[in-house]
C-alpha positions as CSV (number, residue, x, y, z in Angstrom):
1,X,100.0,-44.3,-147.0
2,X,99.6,-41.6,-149.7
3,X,96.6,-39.6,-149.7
4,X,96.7,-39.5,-153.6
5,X,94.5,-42.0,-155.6
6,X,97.3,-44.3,-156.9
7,X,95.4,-45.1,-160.8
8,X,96.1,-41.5,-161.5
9,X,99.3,-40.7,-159.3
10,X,102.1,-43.4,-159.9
11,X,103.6,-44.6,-156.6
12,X,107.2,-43.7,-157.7
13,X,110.3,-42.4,-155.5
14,X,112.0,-39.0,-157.0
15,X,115.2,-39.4,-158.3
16,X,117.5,-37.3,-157.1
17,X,117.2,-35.0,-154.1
18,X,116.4,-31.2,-153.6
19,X,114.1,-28.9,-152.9
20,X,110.6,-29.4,-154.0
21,X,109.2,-26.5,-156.5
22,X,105.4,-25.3,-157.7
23,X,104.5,-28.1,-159.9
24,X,103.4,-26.2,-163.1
25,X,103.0,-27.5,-166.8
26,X,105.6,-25.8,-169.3
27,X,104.3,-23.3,-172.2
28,X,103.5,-25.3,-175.3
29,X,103.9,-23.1,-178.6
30,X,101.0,-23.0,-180.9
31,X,102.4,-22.3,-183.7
32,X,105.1,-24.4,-183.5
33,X,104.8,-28.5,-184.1
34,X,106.5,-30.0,-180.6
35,X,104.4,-32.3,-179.8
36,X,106.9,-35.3,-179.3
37,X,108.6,-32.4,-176.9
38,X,105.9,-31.4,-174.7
39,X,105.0,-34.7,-174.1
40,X,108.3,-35.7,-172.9
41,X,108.0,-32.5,-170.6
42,X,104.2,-33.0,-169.6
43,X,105.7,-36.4,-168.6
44,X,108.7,-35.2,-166.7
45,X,106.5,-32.5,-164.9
46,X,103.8,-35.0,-163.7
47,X,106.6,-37.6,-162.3
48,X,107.8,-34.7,-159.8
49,X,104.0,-33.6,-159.1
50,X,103.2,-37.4,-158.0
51,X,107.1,-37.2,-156.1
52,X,105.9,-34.3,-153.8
53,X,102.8,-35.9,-152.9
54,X,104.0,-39.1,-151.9
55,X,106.3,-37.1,-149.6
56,X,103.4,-35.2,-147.7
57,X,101.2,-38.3,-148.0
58,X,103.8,-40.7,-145.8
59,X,104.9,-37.5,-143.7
60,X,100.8,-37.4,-142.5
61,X,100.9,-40.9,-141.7
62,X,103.4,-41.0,-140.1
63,X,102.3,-38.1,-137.8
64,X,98.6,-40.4,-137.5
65,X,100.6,-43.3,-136.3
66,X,102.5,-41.8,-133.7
67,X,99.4,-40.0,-132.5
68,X,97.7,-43.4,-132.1
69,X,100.6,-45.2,-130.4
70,X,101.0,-42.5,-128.1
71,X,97.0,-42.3,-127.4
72,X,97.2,-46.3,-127.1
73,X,100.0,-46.2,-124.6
74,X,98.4,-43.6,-121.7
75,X,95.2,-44.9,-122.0
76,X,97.2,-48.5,-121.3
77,X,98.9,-46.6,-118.5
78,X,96.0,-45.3,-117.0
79,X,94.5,-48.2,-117.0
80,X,97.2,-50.1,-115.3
81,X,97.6,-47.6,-112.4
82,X,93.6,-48.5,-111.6
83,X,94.3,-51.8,-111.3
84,X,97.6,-51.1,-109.3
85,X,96.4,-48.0,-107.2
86,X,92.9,-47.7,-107.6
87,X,90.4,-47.4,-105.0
88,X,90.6,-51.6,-104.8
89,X,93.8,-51.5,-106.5
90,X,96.5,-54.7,-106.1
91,X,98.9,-52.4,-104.4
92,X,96.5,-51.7,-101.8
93,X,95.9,-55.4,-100.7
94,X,97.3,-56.9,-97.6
95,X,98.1,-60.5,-96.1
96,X,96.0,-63.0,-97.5
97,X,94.1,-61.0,-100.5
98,X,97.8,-60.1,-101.7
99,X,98.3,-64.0,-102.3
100,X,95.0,-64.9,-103.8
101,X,94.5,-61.6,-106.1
102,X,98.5,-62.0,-107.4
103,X,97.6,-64.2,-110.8
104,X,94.4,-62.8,-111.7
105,X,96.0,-59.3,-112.0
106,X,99.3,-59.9,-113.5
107,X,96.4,-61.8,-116.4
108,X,94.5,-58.7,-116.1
109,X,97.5,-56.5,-116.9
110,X,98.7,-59.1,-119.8
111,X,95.4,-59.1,-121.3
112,X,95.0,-54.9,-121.5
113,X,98.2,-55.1,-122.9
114,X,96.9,-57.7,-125.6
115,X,93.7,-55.5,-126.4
116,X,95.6,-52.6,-126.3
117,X,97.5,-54.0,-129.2
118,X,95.0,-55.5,-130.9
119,X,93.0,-52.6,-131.0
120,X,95.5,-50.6,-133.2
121,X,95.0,-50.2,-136.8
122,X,98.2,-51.7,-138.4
123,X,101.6,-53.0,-138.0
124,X,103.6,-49.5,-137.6
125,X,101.5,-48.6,-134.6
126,X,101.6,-51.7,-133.0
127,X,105.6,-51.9,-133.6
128,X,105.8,-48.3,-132.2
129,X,104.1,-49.2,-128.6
130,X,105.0,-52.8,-128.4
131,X,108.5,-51.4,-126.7
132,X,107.2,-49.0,-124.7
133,X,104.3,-51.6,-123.5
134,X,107.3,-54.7,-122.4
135,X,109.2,-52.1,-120.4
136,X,105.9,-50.7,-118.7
137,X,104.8,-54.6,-118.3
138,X,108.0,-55.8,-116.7
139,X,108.0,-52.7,-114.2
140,X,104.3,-53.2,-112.9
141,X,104.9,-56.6,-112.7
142,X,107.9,-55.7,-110.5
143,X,106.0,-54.3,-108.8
144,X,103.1,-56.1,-108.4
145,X,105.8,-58.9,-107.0
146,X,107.5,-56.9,-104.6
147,X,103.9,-56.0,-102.8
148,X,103.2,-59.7,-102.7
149,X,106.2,-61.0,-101.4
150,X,105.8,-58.3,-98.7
151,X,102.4,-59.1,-97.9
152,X,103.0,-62.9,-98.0
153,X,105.7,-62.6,-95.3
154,X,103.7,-60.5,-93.3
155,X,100.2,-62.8,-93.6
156,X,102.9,-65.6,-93.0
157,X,104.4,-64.1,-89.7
158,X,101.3,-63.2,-88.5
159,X,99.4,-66.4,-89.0
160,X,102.1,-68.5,-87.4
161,X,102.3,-65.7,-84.1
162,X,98.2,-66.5,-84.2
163,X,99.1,-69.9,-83.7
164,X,101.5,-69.9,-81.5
165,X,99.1,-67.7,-79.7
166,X,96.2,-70.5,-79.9
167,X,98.8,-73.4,-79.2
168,X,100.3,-71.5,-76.0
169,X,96.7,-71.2,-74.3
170,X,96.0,-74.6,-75.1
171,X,99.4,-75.7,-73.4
172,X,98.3,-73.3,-70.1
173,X,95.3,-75.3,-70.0
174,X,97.2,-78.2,-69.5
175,X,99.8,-77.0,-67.0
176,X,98.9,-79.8,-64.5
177,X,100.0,-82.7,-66.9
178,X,103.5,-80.6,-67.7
179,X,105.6,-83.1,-66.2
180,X,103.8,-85.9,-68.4
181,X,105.3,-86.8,-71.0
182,X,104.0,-86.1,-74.6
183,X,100.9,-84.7,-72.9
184,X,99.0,-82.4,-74.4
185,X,101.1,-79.4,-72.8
186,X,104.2,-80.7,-74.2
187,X,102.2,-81.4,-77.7
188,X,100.6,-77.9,-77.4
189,X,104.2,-76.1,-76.3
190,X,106.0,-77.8,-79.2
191,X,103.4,-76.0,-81.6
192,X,103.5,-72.9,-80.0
193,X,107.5,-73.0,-80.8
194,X,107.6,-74.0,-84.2
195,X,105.0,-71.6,-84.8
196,X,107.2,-68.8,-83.6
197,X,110.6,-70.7,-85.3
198,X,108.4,-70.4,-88.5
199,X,107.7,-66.5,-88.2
200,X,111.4,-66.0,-87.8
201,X,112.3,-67.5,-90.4
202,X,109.9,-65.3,-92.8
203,X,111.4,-62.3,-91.4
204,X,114.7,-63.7,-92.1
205,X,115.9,-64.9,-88.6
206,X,118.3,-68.0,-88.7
207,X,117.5,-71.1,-85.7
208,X,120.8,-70.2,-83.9
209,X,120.5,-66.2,-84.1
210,X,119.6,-64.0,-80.5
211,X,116.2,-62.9,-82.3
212,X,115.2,-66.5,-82.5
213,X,116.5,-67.2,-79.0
214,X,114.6,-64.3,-77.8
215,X,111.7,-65.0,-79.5
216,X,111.2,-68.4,-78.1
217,X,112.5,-67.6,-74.5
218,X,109.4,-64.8,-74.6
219,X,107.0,-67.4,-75.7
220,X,108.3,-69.4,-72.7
221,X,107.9,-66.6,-70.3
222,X,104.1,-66.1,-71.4
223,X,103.2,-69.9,-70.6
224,X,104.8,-69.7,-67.2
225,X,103.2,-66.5,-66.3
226,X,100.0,-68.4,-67.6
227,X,100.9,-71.4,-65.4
228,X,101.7,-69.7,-62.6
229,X,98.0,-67.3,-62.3
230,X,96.3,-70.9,-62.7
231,X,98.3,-72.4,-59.9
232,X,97.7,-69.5,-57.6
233,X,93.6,-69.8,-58.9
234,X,94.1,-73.1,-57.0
235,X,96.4,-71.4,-54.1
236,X,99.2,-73.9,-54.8
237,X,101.5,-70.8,-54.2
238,X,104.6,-73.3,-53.1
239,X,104.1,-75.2,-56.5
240,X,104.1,-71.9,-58.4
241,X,107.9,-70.7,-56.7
242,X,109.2,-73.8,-57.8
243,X,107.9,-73.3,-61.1
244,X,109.2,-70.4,-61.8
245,X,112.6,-71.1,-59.9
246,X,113.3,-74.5,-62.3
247,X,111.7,-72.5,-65.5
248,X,114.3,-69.5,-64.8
249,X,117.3,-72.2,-64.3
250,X,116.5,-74.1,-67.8
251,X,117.0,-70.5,-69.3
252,X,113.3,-70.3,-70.3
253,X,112.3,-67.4,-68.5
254,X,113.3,-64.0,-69.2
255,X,115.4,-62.5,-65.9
256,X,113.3,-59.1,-66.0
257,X,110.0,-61.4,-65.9
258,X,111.3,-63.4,-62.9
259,X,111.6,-61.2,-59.9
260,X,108.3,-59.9,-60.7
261,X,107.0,-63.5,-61.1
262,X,108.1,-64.5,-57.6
263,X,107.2,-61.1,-55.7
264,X,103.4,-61.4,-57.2
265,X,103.4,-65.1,-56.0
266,X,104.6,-63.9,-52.5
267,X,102.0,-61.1,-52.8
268,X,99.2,-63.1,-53.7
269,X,100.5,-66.2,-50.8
270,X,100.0,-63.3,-47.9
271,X,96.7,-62.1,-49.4
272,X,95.2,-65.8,-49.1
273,X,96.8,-66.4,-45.9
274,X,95.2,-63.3,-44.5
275,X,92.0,-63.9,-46.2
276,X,92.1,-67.8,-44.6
277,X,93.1,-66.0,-40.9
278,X,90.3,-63.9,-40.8
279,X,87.6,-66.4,-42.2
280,X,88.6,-69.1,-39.8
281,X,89.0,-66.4,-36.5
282,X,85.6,-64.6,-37.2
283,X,83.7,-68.0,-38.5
284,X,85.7,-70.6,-35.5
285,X,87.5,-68.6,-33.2
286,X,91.0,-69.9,-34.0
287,X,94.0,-69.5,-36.5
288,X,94.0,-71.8,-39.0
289,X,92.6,-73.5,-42.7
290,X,88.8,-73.1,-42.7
291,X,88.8,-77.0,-44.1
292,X,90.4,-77.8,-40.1
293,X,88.3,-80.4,-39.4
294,X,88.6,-78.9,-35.3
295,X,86.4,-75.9,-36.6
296,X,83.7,-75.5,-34.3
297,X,81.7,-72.5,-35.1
298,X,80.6,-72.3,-31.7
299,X,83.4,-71.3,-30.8
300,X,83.2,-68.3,-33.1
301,X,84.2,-64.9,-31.3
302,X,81.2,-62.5,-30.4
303,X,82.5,-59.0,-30.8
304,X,85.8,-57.6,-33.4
305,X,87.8,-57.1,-30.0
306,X,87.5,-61.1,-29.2
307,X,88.7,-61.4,-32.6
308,X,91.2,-58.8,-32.8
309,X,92.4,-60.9,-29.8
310,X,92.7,-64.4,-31.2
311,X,94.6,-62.5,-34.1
312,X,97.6,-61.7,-32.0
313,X,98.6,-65.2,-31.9
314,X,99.8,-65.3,-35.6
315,X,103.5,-64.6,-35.3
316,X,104.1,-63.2,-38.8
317,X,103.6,-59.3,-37.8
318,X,102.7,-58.7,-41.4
319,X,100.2,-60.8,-42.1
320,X,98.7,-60.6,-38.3
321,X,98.5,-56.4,-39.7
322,X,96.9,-57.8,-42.7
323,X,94.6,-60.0,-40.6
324,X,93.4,-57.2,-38.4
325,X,92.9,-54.9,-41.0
326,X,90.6,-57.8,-42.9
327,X,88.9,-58.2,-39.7
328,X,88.2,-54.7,-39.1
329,X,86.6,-54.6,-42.2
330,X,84.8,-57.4,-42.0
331,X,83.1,-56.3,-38.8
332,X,82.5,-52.9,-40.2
333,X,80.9,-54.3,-43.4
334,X,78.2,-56.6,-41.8
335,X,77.1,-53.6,-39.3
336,X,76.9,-51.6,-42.3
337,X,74.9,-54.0,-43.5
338,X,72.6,-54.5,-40.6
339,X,72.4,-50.9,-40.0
340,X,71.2,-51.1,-43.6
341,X,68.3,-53.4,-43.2
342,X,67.3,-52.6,-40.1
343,X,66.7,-48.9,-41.1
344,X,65.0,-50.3,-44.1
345,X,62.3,-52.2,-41.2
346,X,61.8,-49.2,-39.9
347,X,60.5,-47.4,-42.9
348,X,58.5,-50.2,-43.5
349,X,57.4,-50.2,-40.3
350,X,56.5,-46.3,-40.6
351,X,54.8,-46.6,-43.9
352,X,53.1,-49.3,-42.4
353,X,51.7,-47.4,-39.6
354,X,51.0,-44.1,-41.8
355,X,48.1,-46.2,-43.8
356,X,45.0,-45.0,-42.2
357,X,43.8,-48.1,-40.0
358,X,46.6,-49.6,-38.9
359,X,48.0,-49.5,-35.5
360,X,51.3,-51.2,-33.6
361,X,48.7,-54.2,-32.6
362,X,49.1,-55.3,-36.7
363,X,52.6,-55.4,-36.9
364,X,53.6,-59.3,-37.7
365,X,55.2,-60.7,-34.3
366,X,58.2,-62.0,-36.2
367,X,58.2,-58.2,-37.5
368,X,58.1,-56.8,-34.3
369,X,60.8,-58.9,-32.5
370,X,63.6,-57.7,-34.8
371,X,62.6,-54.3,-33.4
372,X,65.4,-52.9,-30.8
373,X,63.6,-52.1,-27.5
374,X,64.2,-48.4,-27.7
375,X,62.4,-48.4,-30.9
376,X,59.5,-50.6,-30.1
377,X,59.4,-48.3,-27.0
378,X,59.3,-45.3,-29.8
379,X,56.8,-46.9,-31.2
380,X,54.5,-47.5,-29.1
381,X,54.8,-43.7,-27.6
382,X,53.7,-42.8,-31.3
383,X,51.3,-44.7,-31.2
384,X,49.6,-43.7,-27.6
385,X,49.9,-40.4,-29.2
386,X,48.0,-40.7,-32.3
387,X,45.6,-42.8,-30.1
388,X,44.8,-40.2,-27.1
389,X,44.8,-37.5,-30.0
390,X,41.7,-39.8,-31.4
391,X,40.0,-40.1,-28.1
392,X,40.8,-36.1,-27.3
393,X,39.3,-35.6,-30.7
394,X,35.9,-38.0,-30.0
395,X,35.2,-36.1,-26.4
396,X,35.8,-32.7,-28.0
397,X,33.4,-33.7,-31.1
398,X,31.2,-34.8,-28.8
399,X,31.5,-34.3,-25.2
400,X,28.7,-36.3,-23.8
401,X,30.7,-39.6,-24.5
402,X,33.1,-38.9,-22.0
403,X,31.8,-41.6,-19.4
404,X,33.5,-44.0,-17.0
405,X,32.8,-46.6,-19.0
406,X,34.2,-44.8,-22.4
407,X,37.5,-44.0,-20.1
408,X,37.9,-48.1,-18.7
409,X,37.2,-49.1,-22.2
410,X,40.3,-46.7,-23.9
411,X,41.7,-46.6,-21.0
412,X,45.3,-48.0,-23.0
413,X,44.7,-45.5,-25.6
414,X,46.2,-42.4,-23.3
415,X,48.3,-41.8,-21.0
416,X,47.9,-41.7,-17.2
417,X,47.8,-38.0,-16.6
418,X,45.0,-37.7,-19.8
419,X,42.7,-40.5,-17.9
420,X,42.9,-39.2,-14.5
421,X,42.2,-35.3,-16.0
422,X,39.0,-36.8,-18.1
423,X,38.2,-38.7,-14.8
424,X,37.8,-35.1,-13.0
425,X,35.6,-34.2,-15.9
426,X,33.6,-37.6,-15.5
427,X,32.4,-36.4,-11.8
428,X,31.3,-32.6,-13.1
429,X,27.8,-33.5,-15.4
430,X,26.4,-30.2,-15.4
431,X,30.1,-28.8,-17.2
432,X,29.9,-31.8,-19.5
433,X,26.4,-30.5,-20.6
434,X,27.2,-27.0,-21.4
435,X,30.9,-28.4,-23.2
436,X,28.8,-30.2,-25.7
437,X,26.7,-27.2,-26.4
438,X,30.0,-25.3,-26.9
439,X,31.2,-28.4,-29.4
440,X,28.3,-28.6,-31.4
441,X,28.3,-24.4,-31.9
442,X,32.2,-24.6,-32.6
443,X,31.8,-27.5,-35.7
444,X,29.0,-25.6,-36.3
445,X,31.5,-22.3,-36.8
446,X,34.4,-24.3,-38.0
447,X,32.3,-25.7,-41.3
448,X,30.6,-22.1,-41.8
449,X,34.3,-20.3,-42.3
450,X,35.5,-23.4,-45.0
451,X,37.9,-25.0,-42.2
452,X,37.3,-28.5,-42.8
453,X,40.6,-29.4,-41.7
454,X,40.1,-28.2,-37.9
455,X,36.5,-29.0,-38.0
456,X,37.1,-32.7,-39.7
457,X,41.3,-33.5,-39.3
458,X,42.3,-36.9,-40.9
459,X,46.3,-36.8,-40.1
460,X,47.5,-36.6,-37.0
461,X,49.3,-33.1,-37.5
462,X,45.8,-32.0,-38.3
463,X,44.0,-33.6,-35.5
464,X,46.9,-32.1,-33.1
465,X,45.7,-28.6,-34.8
466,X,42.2,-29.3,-34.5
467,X,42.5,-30.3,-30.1
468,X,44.9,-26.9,-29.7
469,X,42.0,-25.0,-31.3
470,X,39.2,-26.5,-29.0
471,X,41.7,-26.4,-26.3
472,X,42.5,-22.9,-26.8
473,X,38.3,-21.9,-27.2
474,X,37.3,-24.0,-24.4
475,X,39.5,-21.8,-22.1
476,X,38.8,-18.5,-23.8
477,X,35.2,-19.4,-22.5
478,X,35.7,-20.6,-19.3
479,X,38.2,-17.5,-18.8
480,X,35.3,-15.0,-19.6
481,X,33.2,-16.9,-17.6
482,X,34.6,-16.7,-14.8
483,X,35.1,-13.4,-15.1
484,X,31.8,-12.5,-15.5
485,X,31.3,-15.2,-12.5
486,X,28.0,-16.7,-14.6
487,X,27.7,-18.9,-17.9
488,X,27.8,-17.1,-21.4
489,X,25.0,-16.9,-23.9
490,X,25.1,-18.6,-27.1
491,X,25.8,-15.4,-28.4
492,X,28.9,-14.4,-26.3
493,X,30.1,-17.8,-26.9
494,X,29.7,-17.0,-30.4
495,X,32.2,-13.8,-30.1
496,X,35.2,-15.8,-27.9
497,X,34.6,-18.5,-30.8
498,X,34.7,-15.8,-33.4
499,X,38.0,-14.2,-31.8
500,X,39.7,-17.7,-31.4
501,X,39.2,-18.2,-35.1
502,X,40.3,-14.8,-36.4
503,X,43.5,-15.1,-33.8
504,X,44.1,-18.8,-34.9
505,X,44.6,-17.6,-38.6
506,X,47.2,-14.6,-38.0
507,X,51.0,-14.8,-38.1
508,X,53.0,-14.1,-34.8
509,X,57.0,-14.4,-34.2
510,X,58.3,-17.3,-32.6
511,X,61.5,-16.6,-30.3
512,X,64.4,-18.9,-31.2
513,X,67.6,-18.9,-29.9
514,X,69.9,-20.9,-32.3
515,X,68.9,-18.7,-35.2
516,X,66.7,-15.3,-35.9
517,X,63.0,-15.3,-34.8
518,X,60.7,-16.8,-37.2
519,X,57.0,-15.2,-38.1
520,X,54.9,-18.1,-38.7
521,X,50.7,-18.9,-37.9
522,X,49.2,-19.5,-34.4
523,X,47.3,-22.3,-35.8
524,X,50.4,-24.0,-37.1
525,X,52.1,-23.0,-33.3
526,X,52.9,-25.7,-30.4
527,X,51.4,-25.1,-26.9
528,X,55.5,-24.2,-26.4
529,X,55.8,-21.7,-29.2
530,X,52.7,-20.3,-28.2
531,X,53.5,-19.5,-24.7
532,X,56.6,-17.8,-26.4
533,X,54.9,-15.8,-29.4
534,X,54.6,-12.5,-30.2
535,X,53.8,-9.3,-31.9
536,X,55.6,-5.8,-32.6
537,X,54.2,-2.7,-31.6
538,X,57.0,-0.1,-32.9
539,X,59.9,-1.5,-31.3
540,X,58.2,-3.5,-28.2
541,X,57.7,-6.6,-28.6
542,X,54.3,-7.5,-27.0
543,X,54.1,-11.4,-25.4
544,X,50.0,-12.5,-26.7
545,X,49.9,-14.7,-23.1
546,X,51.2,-11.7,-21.2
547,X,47.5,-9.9,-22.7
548,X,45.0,-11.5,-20.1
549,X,42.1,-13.4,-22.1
550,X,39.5,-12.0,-19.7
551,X,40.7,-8.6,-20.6
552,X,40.7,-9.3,-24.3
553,X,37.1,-10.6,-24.5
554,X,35.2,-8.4,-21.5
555,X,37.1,-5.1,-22.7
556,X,39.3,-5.2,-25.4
557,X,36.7,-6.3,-27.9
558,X,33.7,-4.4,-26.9
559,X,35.7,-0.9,-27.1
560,X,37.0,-2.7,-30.8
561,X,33.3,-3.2,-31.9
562,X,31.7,0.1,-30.5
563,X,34.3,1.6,-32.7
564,X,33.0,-0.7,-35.7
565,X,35.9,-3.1,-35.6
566,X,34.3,-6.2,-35.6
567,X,37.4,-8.5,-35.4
568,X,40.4,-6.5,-34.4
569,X,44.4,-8.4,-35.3
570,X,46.5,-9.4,-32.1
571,X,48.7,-6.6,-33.4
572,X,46.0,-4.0,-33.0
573,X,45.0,-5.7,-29.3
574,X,48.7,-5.2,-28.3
575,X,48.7,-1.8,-29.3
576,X,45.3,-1.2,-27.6
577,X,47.0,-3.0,-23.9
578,X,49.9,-1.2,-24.0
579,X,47.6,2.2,-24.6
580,X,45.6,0.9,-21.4
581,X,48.4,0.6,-19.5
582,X,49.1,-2.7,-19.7
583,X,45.9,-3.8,-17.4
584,X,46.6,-7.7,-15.6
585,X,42.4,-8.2,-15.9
């Protein structure tokens, strides 16, 4: 529209064409009278002023309108494609939601289109985009069509191939009433095929074509390999061949699913049979069903070999293999399992015993009886052991206990050679009497240098310790005794004790012959590695039982302590021997 107030600029095309020139007012003369003149020129000029200005007015609107259409139509565009490609957009739909979402956006699409429109300012811009709007229209909704059709045929196929899926398990199910008619396997078959016909025909397949065909003879194959594991569930393995054998002759089975078919029922036939062999030769002693009513399980074989014997009766050569080879395992799995459980009672059992207070006589009965005889025998040695090791333990605490009457009354708590040694020491009074003097001045010692352990043992390693100590002092004593033919003071008892303790506490080697010698404590020695132990002087080895105990405590030691050494190492005594010449007293 012009741009020019039309009450003072008359709204009136030019005449004729040409350029347009500066719009200026002609001279009027002043002295001359031309008014009539310079009106008709004032007249003439302002006709082609309001000419020119009409012409830039509809050129600028014109310019504003095509801005606006174009403006109306990308932002209509834009729009479109959200609804089309967007994050949710139509086009990105599948199956079902293609279906239910068509309408509503071919309506939203319409409708933006109407606003669109309705939102311009007048007729010329509405004209202008109204074209460009239908073809853009009739494209996305082109679109928008193709995608649903696509996705319709798709949700369609898909749903009926669900079906057909449901209605086929249904039908396998069933597979015992197949040969009913209108049972529930037929009804459920039927459904499972028209489902299938129906997913053809959406992706364009005709009844007669080899797709259908192929379609439907798969479908078949799946129910009779369904049919056939349930009738091999229930072993009817004969039933199953025929199945298969009729189902391949009526052209329902594919070819490359029959020979497998068949070979897995075969299979599976030999598995059972081998399986039913070996149950009824290890549970009855014979070849056969276990549900023979002749099955005696008395008769039931008492070793493999007795059953590996029975088995060679079965003629087949591969399934009397089969039946071995089940057997062998069988055999070998229940030892496995007894070997198991039995070495689980004998850690009970030992955990049993290790609880301070209780002895083999606490063991249940029924406990005890499931025991082999060399391990009850084992038993019972261990526990003689830990016994005497008690009673060698109360006489060396406390000598003066050591009676007839304490030997008759723990008299099964040692063994034979223990009782008839303590029964020498019964008929000797006067060496009882000074041993308990020597016991109560050893605890005495024991306590005063912090070892608790020999003086007071609790475990039985400990109180095996504790009895090689006493042991080992006792004769220390009775050596130097004797070699000084008369009985030691307290105080020269107190220097063979003192000796003992110092020599118990130091590390000696250990000869070993399957590996390299080991340097390990005396106190921690057996009577057999101490009778083997020894020291190095330089590169001697000195034996400590080939140094004579007499010679240790009536020479060795006094030389050690005149020289202010009060308790010299075995090391040191070796070196001192062998500087003496080796002396045998």
């Amino acid at each position: 529209m012009p741009t020019v107030p039309t009450t003072f600029v008359p709204q009136v095309a030019p005449g004729g064409a040409g350029d347009i020139g500066m719009v200026q007012a002609p001279q009027v003369a002043v002295t001359e009278n031309l008014a009539a003149q310079q009106q008709v020129q004032f007249g003439r000029a302002m006709m082609q002023a309001g000419d020119v200005t009409f012409r830039i007015g509809s050129a600028i609107q014109d310019a504003i309108d095509e801005s606006e259409a174009k403006a109306a139509d990308t932002a209509f565009i834009q729009q479109a494609n959200t609804i089309m490609r967007g994050q949710n957009g139509y086009l990105r739909t599948a199956g079902r939601d293609a279906e239910s979402r068509y309408a509503e956006t071919v309506d939203s699409l319409t409708q933006m289109g109407q606003g669109t429109l309705d939102g311009l300012r007048n007729d010329t811009q509405r004209a202008m985009v109204r074209n460009s709007m239908s073809r853009n229209l009739m494209t996305f909704q082109a679109q928008i069509l193709d995608h649903r059709d696509k996705e319709v045929k798709t949700f369609t196929v898909n749903e009926s191939r669900a079906r057909a899926e449901q209605y086929m398990q249904l039908a396998i199910e069933d597979w015992k009433n197949r040969t009913v008619p209108l049972s529930e396997y037929a009804i459920n078959l039927g459904v499972a095929e028209n489902e299938i016909r129906t997913a053809g025909r959406a992706l364009g397949w005709t009844d007669d074509s080899a797709q259908m065909q192929a379609a439907v003879k798969q479908l078949r194959t799946q129910v009779t390999d369904g049919v056939v594991n349930r009738m091999m569930l229930e072993s009817n393995y004969d039933e199953a061949y025929q199945f298969v054998k009729a189902e391949l002759k009526a052209g329902n089975l594919e070819e490359k699913a029959a020979q497998p078919l068949l070979s897995s029922i075969d299979a599976n036939r030999d598995r059972w049979m081998i399986d039913q062999y070996a149950t009824t030769i290890k549970g009855y002693g014979r070849v056969g069903m276990p549900d023979d009513e002749s099955n005696n399980p008395q008769d039931a074989p008492e070793s493999l070999r007795d059953a590996l014997d029975i088995s060679e009766g079965i003629k087949d050569p591969e399934i009397r293999k089969g039946v071995q080879a089940a057997l062998r395992t069988q055999y070998g799995q229940e030892e496995a399992l007894q070997r198991q459980e039995y070495g689980l009672l004998i850690d009970r059992m030992e955990q049993f015993l290790a609880t301070p207070g209780n002895t083999v006589a606490n063991i249940p009965p029924s406990a005890w009886g499931r025991l082999k005889p060399q391990d009850q025998a084992k038993f019972l040695k261990a526990q003689r052991q830990t016994d005497e090791l008690d009673v060698m333990e109360e006489i060396a605490r406390n000598p003066s206990v050591l009676t007839r009457d304490y030997l008759e009354d723990n008299r099964n708590r040692m063994t034979r050679d223990t009782y008839v040694k303590l029964l020498g020491d019964v008929t000797a009074p006067g060496k009882v009497i000074a041993a308990t003097v020597d016991a109560d001045q050893l605890e005495a010692t024991l306590f005063a240098n912090n070892m608790t352990k020999m003086a007071d043992p609790k475990s039985d390693e400990d109180k095996q310790a504790s009895l090689m100590f006493r042991n080992s002092v006792k004769t220390a004593i009775d050596a130097e005794q004797e070699r000084q033919k008369r009985p030691l003071s307290r105080e020269e008892k107190q220097r063979v004790i003192d000796a003992r303790i110092l020599q118990f506490g130091e590390q000696a080697y250990v000869e070993r012959s399957w590996w390299w010698d080991k340097q390990m404590s005396l106190g921690a020695m057996t009577p057999e590695q101490r009778q083997a132990a020894y020291v190095m002087v330089g590169d001697a080895q000195v034996k400590l039982m080939d140094m004579p105990q007499t010679w240790i405590t009536g020479t060795a030691l006094p030389a050690f302590q005149t020289a202010g050494v009060k308790n010299p190492t075995m090391t040191q005594l070796a070196e001192y021997w062998i500087k003496k010449g080796r002396p045998s007293r």
